[in-house]
C-alpha positions in Angstrom: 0.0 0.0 0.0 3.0 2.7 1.0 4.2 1.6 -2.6 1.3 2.3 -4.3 0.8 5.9 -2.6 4.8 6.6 -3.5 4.0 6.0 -6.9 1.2 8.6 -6.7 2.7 11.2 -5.1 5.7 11.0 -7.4 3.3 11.2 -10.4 1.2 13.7 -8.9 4.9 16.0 -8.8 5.7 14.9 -12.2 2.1 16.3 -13.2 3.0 19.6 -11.4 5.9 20.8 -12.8 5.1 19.6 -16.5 2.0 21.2 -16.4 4.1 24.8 -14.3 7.1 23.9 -17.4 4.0 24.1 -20.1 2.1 26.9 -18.4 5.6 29.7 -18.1 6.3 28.4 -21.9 3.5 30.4 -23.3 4.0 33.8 -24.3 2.2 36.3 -21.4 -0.8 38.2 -23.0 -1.3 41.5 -20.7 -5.0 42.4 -19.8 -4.2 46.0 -20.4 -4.0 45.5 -24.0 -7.7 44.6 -24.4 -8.9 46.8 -22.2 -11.1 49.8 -23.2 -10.2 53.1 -21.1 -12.6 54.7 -19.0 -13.8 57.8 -20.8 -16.2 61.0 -19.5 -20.0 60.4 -20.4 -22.2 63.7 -20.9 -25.6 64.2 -21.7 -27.4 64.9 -24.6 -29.2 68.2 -24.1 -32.5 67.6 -25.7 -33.1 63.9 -25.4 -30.9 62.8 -22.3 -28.9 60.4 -24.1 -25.5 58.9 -22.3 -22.8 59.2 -24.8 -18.9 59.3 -24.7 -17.7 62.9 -24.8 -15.7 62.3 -27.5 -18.5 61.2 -29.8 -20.8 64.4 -28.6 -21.1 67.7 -29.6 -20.3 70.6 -27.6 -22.9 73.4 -28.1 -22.8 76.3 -26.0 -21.7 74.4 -22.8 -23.7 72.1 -23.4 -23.6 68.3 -25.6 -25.8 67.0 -28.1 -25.8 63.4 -29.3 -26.8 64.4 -32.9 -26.0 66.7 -35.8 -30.2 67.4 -35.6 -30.1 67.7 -32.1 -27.2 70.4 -32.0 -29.3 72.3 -34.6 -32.1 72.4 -31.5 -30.7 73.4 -29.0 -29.3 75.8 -30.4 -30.3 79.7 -28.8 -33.0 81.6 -31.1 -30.3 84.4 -31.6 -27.5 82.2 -33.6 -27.6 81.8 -36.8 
């Protein structure tokens, strides 16, 4: 019986350190790479809309998710 569990504890090392050998061979993949970057949201200004700033448009002080939607909220006295 002590033979038998010998046998598989050496097998269970062997097991270890080919699958630790296996798992440092492989070429590391960082998680930043993927990752998207956090960016400011701002709202649209005449239908609420959540959008990255960088895809709104700044009228005024204010954002608009839409080239129709910049044209409304737009003040009476621009052209």
């Amino acid at each position: 019986m002590m033979r038998l569990l010998f046998w598989v504890l050496i097998g269970s090392l062997v097991y270890l350190a080919v699958r630790r050998l296996l798992r440092d061979s492989q070429p590391r993949v960082h998680q930043s790479a993927g990752a998207v970057r956090a960016e400011d949201m701002v709202r649209c200004a005449v239908c609420g809309l959540n959008l990255p700033k960088s895809e709104a448009l700044p009228i005024g002080g204010r954002w608009a998710c839409c080239a129709e939607h910049a044209r409304q909220s737009q003040p009476a006295d621009l052209p």
